[in-house]
C-alpha positions, 0 to 999 in steps of 0.5 A: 243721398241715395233718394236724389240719386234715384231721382236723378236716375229717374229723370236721365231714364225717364222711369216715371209714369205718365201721370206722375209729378215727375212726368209732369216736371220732365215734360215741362222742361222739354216744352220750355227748351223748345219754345223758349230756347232763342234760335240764334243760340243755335245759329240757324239761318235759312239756306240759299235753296233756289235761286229767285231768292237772290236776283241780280239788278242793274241801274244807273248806281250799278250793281245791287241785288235783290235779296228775299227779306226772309234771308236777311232777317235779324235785328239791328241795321248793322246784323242786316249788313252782315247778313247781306255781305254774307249771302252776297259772298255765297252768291257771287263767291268773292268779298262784297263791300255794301254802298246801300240797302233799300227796303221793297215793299208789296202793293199792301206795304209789306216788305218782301226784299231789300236791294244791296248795292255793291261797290262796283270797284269789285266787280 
C-alpha cells in the first residue's frame, strides 16, 4: 500500500527524474490530453473580433449575412444553423429566424463563407 501511495505522490509532485519510465508515462499522458482531447468538450468557439467576418448583404430575398466559414465551422447541417443563429444574434443582438444558408466559394473552389438569409418579418 504504502508503495502505490508513494507512486501516486510521485505522479501529483511529479518526483520523478527525466529519463525515469515514470517521467516517461507522466509525459505520455500530458501529450495524449492535449492532442486527443475533442475541442467541443471545452466548447471553444472562435470570437467575433473584427467586424469583415460578419457583412450585411441585401437582395431581392432580403436580408442575409455574410458570414466567414471559419465562424460556423461544426458538423452536421442542423449544428451550422445553430451556429449561425448564434453569431447572427450576437451581431444584430435580437432573435434571428434563418430562411437559407448558401455556401460561397473562392475562384479555387474553396469555401470561404456562407449567406444567411433572415426572416424579413424581424427586421
Amino acid at each position: 500500500m504504502k508503495k502505490i501511495l508513494r507512486g501516486v505522490w510521485g505522479f501529483i509532485f511529479w518526483n520523478y527524474e527525466r529519463g525515469t519510465w515514470q517521467y516517461d508515462l507522466m509525459c505520455a499522458l500530458i501529450l495524449a490530453f492535449v492532442f486527443l482531447t475533442p475541442t467541443r468538450l471545452f466548447r471553444d468557439r472562435p470570437t467575433l473580433t473584427e467586424a469583415r467576418q460578419v457583412d450585411e448583404v441585401r437582395g431581392v430575398e432580403g436580408t442575409g449575412y455574410r458570414i466567414e466559414a471559419r465562424l460556423l465551422e461544426g458538423g452536421s447541417k442542423r449544428s451550422l444553423e445553430l451556429n449561425a443563429e448564434q453569431v447572427l444574434e450576437q451581431v444584430t443582438n435580437r432573435s434571428v429566424t434563418i430562411r437559407r444558408i448558401d455556401k460561397v466559394f473562392d475562384a479555387k473552389g474553396n469555401l470561404q463563407a456562407y449567406t444567411v438569409w433572415i426572416e424579413n418579418s424581424q427586421e
